[in-house]
C-alpha positions as CSV (number, residue, x, y, z in Angstrom):
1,X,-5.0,16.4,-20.2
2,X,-8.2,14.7,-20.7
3,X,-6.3,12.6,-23.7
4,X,-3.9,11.6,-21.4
5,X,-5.9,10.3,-18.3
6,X,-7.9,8.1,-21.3
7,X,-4.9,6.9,-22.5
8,X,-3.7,5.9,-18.7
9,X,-7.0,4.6,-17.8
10,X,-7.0,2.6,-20.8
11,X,-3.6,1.3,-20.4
12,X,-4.9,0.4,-16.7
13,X,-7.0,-2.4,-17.6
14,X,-4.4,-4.5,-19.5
15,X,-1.9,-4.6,-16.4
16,X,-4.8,-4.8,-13.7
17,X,-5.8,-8.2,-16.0
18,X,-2.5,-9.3,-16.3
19,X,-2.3,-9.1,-12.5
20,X,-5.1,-11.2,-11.9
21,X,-4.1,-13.5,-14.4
22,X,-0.7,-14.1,-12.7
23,X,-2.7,-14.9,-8.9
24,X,-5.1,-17.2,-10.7
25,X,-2.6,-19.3,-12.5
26,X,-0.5,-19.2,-9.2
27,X,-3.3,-20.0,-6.8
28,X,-4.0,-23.2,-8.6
29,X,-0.4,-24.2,-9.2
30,X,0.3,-23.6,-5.2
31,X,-0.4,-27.0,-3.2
32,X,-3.9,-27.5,-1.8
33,X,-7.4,-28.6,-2.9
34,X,-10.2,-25.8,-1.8
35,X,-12.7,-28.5,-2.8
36,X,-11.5,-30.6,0.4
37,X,-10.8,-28.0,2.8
38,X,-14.8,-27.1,1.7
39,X,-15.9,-30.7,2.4
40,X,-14.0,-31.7,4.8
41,X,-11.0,-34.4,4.9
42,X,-14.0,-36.8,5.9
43,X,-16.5,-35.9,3.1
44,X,-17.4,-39.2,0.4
45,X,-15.5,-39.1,-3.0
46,X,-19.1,-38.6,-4.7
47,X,-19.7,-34.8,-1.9
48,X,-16.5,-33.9,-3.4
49,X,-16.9,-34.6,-7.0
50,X,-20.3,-32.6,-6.9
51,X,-18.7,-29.6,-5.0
52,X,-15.9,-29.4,-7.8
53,X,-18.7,-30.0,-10.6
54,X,-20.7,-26.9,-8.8
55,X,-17.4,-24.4,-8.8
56,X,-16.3,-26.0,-12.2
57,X,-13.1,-27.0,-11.0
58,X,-13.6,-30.4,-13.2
59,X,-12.6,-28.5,-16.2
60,X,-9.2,-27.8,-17.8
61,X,-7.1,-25.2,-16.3
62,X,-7.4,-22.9,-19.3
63,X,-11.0,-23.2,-19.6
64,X,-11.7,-22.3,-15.9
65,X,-9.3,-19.5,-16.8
66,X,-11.7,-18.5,-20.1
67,X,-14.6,-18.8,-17.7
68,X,-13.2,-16.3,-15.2
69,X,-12.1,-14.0,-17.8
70,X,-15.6,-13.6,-19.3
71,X,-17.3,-12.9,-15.7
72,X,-14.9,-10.1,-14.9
73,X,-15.6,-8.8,-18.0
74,X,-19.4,-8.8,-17.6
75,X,-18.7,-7.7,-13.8
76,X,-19.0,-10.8,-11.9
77,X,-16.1,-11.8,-9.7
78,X,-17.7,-15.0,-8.3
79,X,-18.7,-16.4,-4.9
80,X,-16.2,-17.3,-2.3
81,X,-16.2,-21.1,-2.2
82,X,-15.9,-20.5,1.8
83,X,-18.9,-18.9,2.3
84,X,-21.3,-18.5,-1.1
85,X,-20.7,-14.8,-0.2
86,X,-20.3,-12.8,-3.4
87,X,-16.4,-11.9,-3.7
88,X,-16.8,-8.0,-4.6
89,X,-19.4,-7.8,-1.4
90,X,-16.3,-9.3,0.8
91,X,-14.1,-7.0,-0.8
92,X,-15.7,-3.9,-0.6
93,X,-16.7,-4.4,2.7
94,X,-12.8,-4.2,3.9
95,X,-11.8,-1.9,1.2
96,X,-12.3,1.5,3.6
97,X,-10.3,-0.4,6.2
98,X,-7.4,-0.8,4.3
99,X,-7.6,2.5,2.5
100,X,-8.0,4.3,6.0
101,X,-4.7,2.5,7.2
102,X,-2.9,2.8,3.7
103,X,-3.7,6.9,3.9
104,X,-2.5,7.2,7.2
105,X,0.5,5.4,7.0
106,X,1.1,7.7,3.6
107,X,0.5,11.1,5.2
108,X,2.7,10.0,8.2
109,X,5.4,8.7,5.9
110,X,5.3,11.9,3.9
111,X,5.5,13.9,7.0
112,X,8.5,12.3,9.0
113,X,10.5,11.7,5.6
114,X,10.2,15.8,4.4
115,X,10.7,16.9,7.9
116,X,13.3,14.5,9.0
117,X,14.9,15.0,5.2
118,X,15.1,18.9,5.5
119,X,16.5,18.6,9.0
120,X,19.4,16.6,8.0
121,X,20.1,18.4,4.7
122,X,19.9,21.8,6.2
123,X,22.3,20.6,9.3
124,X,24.6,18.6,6.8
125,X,27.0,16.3,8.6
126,X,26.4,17.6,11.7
127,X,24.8,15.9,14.9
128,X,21.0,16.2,13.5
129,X,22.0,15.0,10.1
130,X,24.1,11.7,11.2
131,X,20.6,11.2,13.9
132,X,18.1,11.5,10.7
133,X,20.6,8.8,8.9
134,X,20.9,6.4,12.1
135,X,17.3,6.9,12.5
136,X,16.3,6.0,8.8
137,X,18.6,3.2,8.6
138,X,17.4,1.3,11.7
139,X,13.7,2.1,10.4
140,X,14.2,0.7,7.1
141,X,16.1,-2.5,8.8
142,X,13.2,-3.4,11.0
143,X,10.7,-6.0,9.4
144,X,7.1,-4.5,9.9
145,X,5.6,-7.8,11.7
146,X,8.6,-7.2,14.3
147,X,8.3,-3.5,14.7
148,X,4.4,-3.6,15.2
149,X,4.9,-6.5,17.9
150,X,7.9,-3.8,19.5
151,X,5.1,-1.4,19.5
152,X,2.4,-3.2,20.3
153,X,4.2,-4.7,23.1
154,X,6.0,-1.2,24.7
155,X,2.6,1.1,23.7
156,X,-0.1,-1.0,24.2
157,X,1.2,-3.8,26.9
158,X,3.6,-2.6,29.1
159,X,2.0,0.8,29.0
160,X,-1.8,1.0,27.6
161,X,-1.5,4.1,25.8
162,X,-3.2,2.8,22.6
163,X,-5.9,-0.7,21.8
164,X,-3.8,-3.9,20.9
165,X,-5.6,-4.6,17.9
166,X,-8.8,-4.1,16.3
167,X,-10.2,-0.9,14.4
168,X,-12.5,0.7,16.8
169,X,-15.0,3.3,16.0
170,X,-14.7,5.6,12.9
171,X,-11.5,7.0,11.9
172,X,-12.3,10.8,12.9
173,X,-13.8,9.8,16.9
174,X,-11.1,9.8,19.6
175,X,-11.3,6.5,19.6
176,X,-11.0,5.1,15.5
177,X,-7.6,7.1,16.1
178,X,-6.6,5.6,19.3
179,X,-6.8,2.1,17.1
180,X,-4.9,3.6,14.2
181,X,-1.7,5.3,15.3
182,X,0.0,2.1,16.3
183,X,-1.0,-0.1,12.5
184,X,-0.4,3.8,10.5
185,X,2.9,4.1,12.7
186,X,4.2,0.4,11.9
187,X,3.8,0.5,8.2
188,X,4.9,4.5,7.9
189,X,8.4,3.8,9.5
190,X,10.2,1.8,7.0
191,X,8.7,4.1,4.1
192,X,10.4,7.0,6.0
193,X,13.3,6.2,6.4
194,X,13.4,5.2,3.2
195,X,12.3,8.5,1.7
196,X,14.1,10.7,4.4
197,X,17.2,9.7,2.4
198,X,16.3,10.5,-0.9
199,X,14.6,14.0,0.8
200,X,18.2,15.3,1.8
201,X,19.8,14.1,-1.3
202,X,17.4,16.2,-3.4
203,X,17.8,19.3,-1.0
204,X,21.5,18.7,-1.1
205,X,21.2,18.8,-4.6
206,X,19.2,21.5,-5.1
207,X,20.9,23.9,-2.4
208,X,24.1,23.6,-4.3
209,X,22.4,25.2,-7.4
210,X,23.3,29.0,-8.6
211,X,19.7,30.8,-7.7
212,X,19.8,29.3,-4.2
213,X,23.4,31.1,-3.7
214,X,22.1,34.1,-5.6
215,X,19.1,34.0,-3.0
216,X,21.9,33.8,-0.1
217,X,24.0,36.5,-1.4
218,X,20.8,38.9,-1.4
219,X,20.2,38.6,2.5
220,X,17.5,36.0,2.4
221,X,17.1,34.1,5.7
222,X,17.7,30.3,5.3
223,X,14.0,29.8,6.3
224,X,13.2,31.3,3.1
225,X,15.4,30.1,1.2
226,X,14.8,26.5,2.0
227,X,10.6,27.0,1.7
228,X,10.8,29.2,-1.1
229,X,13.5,28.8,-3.6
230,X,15.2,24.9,-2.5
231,X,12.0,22.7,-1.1
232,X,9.6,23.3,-3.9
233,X,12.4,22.8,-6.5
234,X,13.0,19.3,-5.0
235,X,9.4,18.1,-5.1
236,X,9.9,16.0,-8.1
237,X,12.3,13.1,-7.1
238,X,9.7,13.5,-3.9
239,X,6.4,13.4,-5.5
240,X,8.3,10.3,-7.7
241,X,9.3,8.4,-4.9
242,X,6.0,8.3,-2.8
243,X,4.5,6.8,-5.5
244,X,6.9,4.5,-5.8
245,X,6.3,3.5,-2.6
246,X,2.6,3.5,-2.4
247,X,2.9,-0.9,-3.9
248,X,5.1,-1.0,-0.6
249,X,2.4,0.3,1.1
250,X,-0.4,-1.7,0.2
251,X,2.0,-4.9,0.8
252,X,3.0,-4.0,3.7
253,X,-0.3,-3.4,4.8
254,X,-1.0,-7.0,4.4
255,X,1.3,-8.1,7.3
256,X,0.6,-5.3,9.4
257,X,-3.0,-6.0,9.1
258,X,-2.6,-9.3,10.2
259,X,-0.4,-8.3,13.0
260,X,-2.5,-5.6,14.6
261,X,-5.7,-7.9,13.5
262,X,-7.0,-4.7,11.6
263,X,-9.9,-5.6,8.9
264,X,-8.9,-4.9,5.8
265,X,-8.1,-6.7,2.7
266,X,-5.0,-7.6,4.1
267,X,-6.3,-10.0,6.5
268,X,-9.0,-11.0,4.0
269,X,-6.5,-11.7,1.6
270,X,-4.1,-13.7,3.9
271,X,-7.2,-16.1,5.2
272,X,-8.4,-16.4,1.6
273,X,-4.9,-18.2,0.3
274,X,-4.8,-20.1,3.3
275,X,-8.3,-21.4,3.0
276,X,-7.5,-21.6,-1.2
277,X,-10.7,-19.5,-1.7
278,X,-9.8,-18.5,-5.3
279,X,-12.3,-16.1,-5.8
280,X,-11.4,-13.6,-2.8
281,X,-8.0,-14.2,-3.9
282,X,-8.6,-12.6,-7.3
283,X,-10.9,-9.8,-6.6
284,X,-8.8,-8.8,-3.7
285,X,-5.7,-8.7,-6.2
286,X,-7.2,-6.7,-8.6
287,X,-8.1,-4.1,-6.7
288,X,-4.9,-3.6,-5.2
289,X,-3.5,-3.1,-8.5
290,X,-6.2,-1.0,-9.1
291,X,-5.8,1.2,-6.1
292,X,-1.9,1.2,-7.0
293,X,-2.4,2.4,-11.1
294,X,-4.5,5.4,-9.7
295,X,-2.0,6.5,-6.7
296,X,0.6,6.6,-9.6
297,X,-1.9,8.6,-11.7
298,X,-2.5,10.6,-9.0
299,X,1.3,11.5,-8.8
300,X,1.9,11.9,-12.5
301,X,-0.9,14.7,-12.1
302,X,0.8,16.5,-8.9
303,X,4.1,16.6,-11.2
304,X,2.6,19.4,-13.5
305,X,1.2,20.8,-10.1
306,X,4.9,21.0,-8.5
307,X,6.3,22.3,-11.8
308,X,3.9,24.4,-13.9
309,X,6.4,23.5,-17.1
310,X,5.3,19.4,-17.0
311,X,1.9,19.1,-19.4
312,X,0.6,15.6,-19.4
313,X,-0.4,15.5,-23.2
């Protein structure tokens, strides 16, 4: 096992590079001069010329890019041109927001889809079963900016039951909560009722199989023979899917953050291409990917922990 997680770890830093690489070639093809919006549309020629000297934006496109390449090496993911701030400072600082919403909204969306998934498969085509599908189909259909403004508007307007926007006190007071149900609920939907689908399938499946009617034929109740001998057997596709779903996640974060105003690197992110801040930009993208690799290395682990027969060599 230990070769293994090497072997993924190494093959992390390759695609977490190539990542980066792809924002900072498309940052500075995109329209925009960050050296203007930094000196202003009034500043002298000669302001502007030493502001790009000072970033090294002078240089060639593919030296700037060597340049950048070396730093993250060495550990240094520059200043934001915005502020002077160092990047990984600005990034780190909104990294536990973003993981805080990005857990939530996983551990709700895990919740609904199994629950709402063994419902329907369990009551197959009948009333609960066509209610999980309506359900999971109108989730999956509603954009997130759209469905957190719905909420936001019903939950937190028209009756203040939860705080517009903003992330309050720590997640685990009364109050950090209060601030995260509405931003956990808005990005969770869409990932359930995406996963809810693919929950009954997998039951469906796995219900159909000869143990399961052996386990029937023996007097089992159906409780037990769903918990015991069907759900665990269907973890797989499960376990496969949430992963697949955590890049959704960390996207979607982005516009709910900006939405529900919460600080993460979603709203950093989002201010940092408007504002052409390259650096923020960068660092902000590579951890994502980062974040993303390790969620997927986390599920290739809980495979072998589902079904004792899997080794990761």
């Amino acid at each position: 096992m230990l070769t293994y997680l090497i072997r993924r770890l190494l093959v992390m830093i390759p695609i977490v590079l190539g990542v980066a690489t792809i924002v900072f070639f498309a940052m500075r093809l995109a329209p925009g001069d960050p050296v203007r919006i930094i000196a202003g549309p009034q500043a002298p020629e000669d302001r502007v010329q030493e502001i790009r000297e000072k970033y090294g934006f002078d240089k060639p496109l593919i030296v700037q890019y060597t340049i950048w390449l070396s730093q993250i090496v060495r550990g240094e993911f520059g200043n934001s041109v915005a502020s002077g701030v160092p990047a990984i400072r600005m990034v780190t600082e909104r990294l536990g927001a973003t993981l805080e919403l990005t857990i939530s909204a996983f551990l709700v969306s895990l919740v609904l889809s199994v629950l709402l998934g063994t419902l329907a498969a369990v009551n197959q085509n009948g009333f609960i079963d066509n209610l999980v599908t309506f359900n999971a189909m109108l989730w999956l259909s509603m954009p997130g900016f759209w469905l957190g403004l719905m909420l936001m508007s019903v939950l937190a307007v028209a009756v203040p039951i939860f705080p517009i926007s903003g992330r309050g006190d720590a997640f685990w007071t009364w109050e950090g909560i209060r601030h995260l149900i509405l931003p956990a609920v808005t990005l969770a939907l869409p990932s359930a009722g995406a996963t809810a689908r693919i929950v009954r399938s997998s039951l469906l499946e796995t219900m159909s199989q000869d143990y399961v009617r052996t386990a029937r034929s023996k007097g089992l109740k159906e409780r037990l023979v769903v918990s015991k001998h069907v759900f665990r057997n269907s973890l797989i596709p499960l376990i496969t899917l949430m992963a697949l779903r955590l890049p959704a996640l960390f996207g979607g974060a982005v516009i709910v953050e900006s939405v529900f105003a919460w600080p993460g690197l979603g709203t950093l992110l989002i201010k940092a291409v408007f504002n052409r801040d390259y650096a923020i930009t960068q660092t902000t993208a590579l951890f994502i990917a980062a974040l993303v690799i390790l969620a997927n290395l986390l599920a290739d682990f809980m495979y072998s922990v589902a079904d004792p027969r899997i080794r990761l060599d």
